[in-house]
C-alpha positions as CSV (number, residue, x, y, z in Angstrom):
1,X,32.8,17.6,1.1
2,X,30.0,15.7,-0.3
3,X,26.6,17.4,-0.9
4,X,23.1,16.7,0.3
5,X,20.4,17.4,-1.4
6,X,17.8,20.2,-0.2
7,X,14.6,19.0,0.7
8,X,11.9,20.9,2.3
9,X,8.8,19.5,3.7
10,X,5.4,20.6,5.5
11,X,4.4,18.5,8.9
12,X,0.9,19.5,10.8
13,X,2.1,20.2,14.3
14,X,6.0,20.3,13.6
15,X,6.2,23.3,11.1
16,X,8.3,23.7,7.9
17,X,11.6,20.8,8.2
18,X,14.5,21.3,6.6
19,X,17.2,19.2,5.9
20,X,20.4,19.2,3.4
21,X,22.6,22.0,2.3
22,X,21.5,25.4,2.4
23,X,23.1,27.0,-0.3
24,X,23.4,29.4,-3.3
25,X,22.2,26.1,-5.2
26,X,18.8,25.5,-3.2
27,X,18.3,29.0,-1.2
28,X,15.7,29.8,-4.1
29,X,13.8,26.5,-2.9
30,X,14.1,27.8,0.6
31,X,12.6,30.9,-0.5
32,X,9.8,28.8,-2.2
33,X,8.9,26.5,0.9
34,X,9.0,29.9,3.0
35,X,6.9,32.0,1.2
36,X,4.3,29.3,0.5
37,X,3.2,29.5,4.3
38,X,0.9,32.9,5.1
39,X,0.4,32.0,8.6
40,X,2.4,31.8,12.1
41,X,5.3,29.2,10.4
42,X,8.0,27.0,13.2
43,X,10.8,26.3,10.5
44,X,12.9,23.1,12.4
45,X,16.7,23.2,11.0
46,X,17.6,20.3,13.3
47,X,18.7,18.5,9.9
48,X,20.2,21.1,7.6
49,X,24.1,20.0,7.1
50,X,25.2,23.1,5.6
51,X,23.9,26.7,5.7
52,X,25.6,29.5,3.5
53,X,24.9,33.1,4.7
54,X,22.7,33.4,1.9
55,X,20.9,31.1,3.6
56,X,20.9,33.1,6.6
57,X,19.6,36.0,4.6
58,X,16.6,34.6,3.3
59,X,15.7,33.0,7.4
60,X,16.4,36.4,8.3
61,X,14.2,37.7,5.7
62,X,11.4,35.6,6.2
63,X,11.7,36.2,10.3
64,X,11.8,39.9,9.6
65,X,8.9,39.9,6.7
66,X,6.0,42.7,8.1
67,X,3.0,40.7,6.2
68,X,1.7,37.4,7.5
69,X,2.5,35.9,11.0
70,X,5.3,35.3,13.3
71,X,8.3,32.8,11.8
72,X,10.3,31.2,14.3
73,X,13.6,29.1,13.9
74,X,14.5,26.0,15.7
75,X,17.9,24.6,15.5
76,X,19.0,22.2,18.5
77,X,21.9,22.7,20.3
78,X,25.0,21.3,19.0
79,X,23.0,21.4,15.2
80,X,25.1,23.0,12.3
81,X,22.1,25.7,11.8
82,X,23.2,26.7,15.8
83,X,26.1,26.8,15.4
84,X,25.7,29.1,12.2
85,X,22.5,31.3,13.7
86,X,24.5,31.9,17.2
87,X,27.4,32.9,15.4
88,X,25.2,35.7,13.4
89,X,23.2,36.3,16.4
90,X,20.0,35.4,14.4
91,X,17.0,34.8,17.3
92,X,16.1,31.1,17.3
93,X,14.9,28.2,19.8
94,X,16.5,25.2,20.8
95,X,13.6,23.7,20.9
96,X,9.8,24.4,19.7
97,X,8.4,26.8,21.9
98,X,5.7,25.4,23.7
99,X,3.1,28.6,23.8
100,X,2.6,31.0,20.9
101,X,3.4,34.1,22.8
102,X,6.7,33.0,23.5
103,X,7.3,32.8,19.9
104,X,8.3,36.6,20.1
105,X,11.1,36.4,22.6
106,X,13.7,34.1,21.3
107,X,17.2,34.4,22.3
């Protein structure tokens, strides 16, 4: 299985993307990239090709944090992180949500 880089970048109006291999290699970036935002943060997973639980632990972690704002995931249908988040019945989107309020009520 070949290996894609991590790469984590900040878009105005989009959030924090993601893309690559989530890893035991790069989930110390990921912890990085998540910790550098204080406010409400939309992390999009739509391009992540591999995600290791302790990958999952530190989304987790940042969802769960009690300082700071709201972190939402967003991992499309039919995405690897989906797959991967539905199976450990981590809350995320499909999809941006549209208004900030429903931020809290993710499936």
């Amino acid at each position: 299985m070949a290996i894609t880089p991590f790469r984590s970048r900040y878009i105005p109006d989009r959030g924090l993307v993601l893309s690559g291999d989530i890893d035991e290699l790069s989930v110390d970036a990921l912890c990085e990239a998540l910790e550098s935002h204080a406010g409400p943060l939309v992390v999009d997973l739509a391009a992540v090709t591999h995600l290791a639980s302790v990958g999952v632990g530190a989304l987790v972690a940042a969802v769960r944090r009690e300082e700071g704002l709201p972190v939402t995931l967003v991992a499309p249908e039919g995405s690897f992180a989906h797959v991967v988040l539905d199976m450990c019945g981590v809350p995320h989107w499909s999809a941006a949500p549209e208004h900030e309020a429903d931020v809290v009520d993710a499936h």
